[in-house]
C-alpha positions as CSV (number, residue, x, y, z in Angstrom):
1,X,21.1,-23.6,104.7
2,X,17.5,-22.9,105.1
3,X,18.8,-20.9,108.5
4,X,20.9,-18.9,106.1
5,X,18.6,-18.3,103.9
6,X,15.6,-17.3,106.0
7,X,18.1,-14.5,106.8
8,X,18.7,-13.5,103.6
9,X,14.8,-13.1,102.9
10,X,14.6,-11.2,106.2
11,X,17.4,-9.1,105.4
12,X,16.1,-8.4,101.6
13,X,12.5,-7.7,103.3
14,X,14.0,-4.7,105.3
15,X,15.7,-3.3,102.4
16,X,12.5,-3.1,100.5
17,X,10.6,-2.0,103.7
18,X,13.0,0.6,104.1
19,X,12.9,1.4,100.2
20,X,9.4,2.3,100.8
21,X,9.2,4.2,103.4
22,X,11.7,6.2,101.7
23,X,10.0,6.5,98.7
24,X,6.5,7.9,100.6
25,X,8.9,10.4,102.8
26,X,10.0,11.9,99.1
27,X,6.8,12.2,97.7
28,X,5.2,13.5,100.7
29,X,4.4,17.6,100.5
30,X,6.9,19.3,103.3
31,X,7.2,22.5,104.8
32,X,10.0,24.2,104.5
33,X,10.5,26.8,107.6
34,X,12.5,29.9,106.7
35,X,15.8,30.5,107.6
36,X,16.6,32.6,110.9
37,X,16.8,35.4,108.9
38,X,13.5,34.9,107.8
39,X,10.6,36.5,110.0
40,X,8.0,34.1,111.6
41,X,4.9,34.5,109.6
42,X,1.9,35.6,111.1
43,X,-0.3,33.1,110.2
44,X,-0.7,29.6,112.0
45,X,1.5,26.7,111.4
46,X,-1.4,24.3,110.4
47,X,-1.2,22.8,106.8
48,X,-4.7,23.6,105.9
49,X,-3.4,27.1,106.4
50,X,-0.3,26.4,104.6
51,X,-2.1,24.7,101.5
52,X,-4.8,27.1,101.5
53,X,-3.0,30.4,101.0
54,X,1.2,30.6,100.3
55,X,1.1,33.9,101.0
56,X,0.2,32.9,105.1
57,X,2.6,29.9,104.8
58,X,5.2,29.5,107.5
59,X,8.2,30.1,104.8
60,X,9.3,32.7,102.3
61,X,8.9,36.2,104.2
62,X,12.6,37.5,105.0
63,X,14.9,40.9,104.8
64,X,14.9,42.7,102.1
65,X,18.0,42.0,99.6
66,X,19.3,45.2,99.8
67,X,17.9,47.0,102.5
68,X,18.3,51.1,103.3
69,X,19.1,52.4,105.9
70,X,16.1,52.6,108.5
71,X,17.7,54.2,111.8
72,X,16.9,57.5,110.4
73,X,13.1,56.6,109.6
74,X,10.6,58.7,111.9
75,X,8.0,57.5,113.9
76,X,4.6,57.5,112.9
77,X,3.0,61.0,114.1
78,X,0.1,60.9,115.9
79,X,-3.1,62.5,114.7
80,X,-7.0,62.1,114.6
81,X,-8.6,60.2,112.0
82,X,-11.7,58.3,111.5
83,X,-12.3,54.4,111.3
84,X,-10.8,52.8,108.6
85,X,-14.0,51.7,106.0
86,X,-12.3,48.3,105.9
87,X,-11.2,46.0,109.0
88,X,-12.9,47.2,110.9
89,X,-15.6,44.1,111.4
90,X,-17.1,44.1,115.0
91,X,-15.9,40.4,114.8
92,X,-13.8,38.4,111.7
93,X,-12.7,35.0,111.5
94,X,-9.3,33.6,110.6
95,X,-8.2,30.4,110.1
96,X,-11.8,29.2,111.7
97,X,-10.9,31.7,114.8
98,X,-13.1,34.5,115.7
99,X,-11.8,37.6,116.7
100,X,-13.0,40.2,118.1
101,X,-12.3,44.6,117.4
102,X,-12.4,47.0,120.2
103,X,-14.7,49.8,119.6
104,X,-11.8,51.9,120.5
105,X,-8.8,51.6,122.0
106,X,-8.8,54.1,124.8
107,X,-6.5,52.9,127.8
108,X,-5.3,49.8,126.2
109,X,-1.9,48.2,127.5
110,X,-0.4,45.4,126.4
111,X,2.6,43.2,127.1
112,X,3.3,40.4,124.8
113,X,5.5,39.3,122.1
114,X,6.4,41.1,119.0
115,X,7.5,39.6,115.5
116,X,8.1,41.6,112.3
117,X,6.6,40.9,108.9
118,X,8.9,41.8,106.1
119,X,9.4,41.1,102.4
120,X,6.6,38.5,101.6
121,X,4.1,41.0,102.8
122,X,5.4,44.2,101.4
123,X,3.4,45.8,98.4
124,X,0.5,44.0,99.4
125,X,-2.9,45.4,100.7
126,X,-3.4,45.7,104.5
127,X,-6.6,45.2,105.9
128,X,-7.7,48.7,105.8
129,X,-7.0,49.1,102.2
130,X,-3.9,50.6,102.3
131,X,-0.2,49.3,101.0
132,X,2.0,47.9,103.4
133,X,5.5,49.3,103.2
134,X,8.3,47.9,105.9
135,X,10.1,50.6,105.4
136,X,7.3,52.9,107.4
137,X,6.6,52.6,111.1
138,X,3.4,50.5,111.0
139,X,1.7,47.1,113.1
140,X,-0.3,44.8,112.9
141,X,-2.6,43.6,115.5
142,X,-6.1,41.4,115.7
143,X,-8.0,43.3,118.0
144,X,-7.1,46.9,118.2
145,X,-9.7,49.7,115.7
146,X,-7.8,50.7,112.1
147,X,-5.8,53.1,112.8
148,X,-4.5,53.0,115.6
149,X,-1.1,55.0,117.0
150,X,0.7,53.0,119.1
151,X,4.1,52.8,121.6
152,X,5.9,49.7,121.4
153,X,8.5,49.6,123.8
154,X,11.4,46.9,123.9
155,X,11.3,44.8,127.0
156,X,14.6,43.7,126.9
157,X,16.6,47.0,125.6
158,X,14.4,50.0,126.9
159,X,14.0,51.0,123.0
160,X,10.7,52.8,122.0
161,X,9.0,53.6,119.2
162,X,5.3,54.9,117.8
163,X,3.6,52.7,114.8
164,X,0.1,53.2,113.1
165,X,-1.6,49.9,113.1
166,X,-3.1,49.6,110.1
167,X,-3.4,46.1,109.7
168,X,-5.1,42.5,111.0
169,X,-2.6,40.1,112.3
170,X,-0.3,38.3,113.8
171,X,-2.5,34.8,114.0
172,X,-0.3,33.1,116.1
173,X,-1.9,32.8,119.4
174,X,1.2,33.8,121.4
175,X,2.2,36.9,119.5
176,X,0.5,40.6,120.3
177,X,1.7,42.5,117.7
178,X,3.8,42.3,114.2
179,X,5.7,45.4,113.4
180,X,6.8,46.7,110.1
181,X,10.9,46.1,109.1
182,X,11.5,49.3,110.2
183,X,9.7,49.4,113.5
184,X,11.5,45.9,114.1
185,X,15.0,47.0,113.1
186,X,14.7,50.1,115.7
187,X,13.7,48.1,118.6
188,X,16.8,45.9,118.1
189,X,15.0,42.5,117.2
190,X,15.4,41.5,113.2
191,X,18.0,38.9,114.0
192,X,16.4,36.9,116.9
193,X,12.8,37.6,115.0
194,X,10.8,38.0,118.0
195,X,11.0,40.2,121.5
196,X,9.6,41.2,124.5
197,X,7.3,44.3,124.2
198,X,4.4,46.3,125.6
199,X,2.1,48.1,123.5
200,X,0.5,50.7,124.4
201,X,-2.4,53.0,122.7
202,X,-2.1,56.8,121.9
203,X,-5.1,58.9,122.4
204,X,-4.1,61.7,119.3
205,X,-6.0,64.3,120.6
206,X,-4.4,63.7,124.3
207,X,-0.8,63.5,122.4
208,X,-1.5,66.4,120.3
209,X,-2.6,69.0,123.3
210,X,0.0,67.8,125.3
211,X,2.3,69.2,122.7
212,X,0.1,72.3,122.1
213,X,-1.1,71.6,119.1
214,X,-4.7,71.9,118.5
215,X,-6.0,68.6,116.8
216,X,-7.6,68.9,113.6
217,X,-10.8,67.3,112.1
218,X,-10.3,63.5,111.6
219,X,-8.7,62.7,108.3
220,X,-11.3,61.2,105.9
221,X,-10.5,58.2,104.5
222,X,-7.8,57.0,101.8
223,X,-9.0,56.7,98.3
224,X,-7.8,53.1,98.7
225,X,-10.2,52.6,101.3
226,X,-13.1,54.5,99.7
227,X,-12.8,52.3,96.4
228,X,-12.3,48.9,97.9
229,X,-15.4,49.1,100.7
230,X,-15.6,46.6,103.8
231,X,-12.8,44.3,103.2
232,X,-12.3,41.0,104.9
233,X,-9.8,40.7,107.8
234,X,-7.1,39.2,106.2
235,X,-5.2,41.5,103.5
236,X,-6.0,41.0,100.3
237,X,-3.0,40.3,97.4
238,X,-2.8,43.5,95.3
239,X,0.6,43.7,92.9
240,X,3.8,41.9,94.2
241,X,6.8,43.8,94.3
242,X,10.3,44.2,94.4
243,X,10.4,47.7,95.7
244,X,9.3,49.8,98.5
245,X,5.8,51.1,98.5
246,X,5.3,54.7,100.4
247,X,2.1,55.5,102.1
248,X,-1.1,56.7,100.9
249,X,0.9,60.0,100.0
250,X,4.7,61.1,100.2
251,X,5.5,62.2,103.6
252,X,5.4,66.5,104.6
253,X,8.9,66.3,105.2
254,X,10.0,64.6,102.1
255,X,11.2,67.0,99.7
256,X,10.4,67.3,96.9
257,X,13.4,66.8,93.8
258,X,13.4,67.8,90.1
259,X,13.8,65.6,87.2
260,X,16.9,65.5,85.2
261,X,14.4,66.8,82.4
262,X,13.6,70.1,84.6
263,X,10.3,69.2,85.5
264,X,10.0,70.1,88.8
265,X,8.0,67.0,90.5
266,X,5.7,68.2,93.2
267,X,3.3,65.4,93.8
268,X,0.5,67.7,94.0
269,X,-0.5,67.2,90.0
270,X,-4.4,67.5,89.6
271,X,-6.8,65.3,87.9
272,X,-6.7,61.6,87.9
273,X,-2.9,60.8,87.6
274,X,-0.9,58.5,88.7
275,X,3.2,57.4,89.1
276,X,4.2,53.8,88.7
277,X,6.8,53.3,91.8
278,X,9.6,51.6,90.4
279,X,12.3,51.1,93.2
280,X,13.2,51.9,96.7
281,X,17.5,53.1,97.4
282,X,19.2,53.5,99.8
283,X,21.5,55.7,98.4
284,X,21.0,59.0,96.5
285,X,23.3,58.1,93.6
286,X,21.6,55.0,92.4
287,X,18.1,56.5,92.4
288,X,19.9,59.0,89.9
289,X,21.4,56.4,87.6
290,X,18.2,54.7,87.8
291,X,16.3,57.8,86.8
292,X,18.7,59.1,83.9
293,X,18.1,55.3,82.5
294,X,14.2,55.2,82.5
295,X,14.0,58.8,81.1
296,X,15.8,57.4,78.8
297,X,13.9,54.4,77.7
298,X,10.2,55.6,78.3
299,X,8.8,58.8,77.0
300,X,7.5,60.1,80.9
301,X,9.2,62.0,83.5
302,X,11.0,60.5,86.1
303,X,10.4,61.2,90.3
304,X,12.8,60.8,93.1
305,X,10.7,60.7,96.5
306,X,13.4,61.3,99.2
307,X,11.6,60.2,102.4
308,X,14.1,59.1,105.7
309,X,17.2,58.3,103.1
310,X,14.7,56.2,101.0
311,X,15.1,57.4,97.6
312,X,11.6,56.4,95.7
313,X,12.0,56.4,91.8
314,X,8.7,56.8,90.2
315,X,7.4,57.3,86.8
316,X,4.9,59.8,86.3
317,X,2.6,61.5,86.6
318,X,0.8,59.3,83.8
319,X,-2.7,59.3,82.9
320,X,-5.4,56.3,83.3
321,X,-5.1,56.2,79.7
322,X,-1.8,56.3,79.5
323,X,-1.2,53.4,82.3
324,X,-1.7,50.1,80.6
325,X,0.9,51.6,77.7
326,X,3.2,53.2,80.5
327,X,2.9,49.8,82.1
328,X,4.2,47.5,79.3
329,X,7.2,50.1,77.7
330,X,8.7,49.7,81.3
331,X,8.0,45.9,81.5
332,X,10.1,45.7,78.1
333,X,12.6,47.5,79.6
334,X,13.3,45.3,82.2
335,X,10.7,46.7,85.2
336,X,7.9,44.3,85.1
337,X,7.1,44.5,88.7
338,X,5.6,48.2,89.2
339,X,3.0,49.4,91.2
340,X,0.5,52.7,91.7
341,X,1.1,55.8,93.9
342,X,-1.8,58.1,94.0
């Protein structure tokens, strides 16, 4: 009997033990790692770093829902510019790591592994100021000056391509570059997340004569740059969004398109304007339904940006005055997440 019962004690002991340990495992803060669709993040796997900053968290970046079509997008074109005002530190720290920036980045070649960064990151600021968009040929890398042209070539398919680094990153120790969506998707690695690659610097004024072109005096930089000053390595959060962000300013070979009001939409409006971007297409016909509906539900014109079969819907151009307005007629409509082009 007392046999039987000692059992019984030991037997409800464990069931209580277990109980426990249970309990603790549920309440205990876990990361959830994204799903092999999802891109590694490029920030370290520590849960200080995790806890400290979501945006740097191992989950949560991934494709795009409804992504365009990105074979078509060019490289990034090659040309002389000056320093970036921000990232551009001698020496920054990340994650209590020092890192160090080249003073330039004549001659350097890389090999190394690649990763992309995709939809967590996109809108955001990069480190030089500017607005990261994965549907553009641009990198990130921790050592090399802002901008920087780069090749990336595939190590395991021959594919090449050119990116303008323009950004701090990745902070995984065994990674030498993250690429843009669209610099990922040409090289042939969204799926697996990661490849082989070597990296290579572009001298512009070398590329540019040995094209015969004469190279021009260095671009000054962005207005983005100018107003935000020396910036910290890391990018800083601007305005999430759900759509993609062009560069600094539509691209030479994107034409330019009418409004279905007549307006012809040129871009090159003076005085302190803005558009408020609304959504990226893929397809031509969608970016015209879209348009004929805001037109019709906000008193501003409406933009298409055609840039590589990425059809840009932007409202505009609207006044500094005008924006806070501009902003909350399209958030009643059903656009709350919008953000600037200059």
């Amino acid at each position: 009997m007392n046999s039987k019962l000692t059992m019984a004690q030991r037997a409800g002991s464990m069931i209580a033990l277990l109980a426990l340990v249970a309990g603790c495992a549920s309440n205990e803060t876990q990361r959830v790692d994204a799903p092999s669709s999802s891109k590694p993040s490029a920030a370290p796997t520590s849960s200080a770093a995790s806890n400290s900053s979501g945006r740097y968290a191992m989950s949560g970046d991934a494709y795009p829902l409804e992504p365009p079509d990105v074979t078509k997008v060019p490289d990034a074109e090659p040309r002389i510019e000056q320093p970036s005002r921000s990232g551009n530190r001698p020496s920054y720290e990340v994650w209590g790591k020092t890192y160090h920036v080249l003073p330039d980045a004549t001659g350097y070649e890389k090999r190394g592994t690649a990763s992309w960064y995709g939809e967590k990151f996109h809108g955001y600021a990069t480190s030089n100021g500017e607005i990261y968009d994965m549907y553009k040929m641009s990198a990130a890398h921790r050592s090399l000056p802002l901008p920087t042209f780069a090749r990336v070539t595939s190590l395991d398919n021959g594919r090449s391509v050119i990116v303008r680094v323009n950004d701090r990153g990745p902070f995984h120790s065994d990674r030498e570059i993250d690429l843009s969506y669209a610099a990922a998707a040409r090289l042939g690695f969204l799926d697996n997340g990661t490849g082989s690659v070597k990296v290579e610097a572009i001298n512009p004024e070398q590329w540019l004569a040995d094209r015969g072109r004469v190279g021009s005096a260095p671009a000054q930089p962005s207005v983005a740059e100018t107003s935000r000053g020396e910036s910290s390595a890391s990018p800083a959060p601007v305005q999430a969004v759900a759509s993609a962000p062009p560069t600094s300013a539509p691209s030479s070979q994107a034409p330019a398109t009418q409004s279905s009001s007549g307006q012809n939409e040129t871009g090159n409006e003076t005085g302190d304007v803005v558009y408020l971007q609304i959504a990226a297409l893929g397809n031509p016909e969608g970016a015209q339904q879209l348009q004929q509906r805001l037109e019709g539900e906000q008193p501003h014109a409406v933009r298409i940006m055609n840039d590589a079969d990425v059809y840009r819907v932007q409202v505009g151009p609207i006044t500094s005055g005008q924006e806070l307005q501009a902003r909350e007629t399209l958030r009643q409509a059903g656009f709350p997440q919008v953000f600037v082009v200059r």
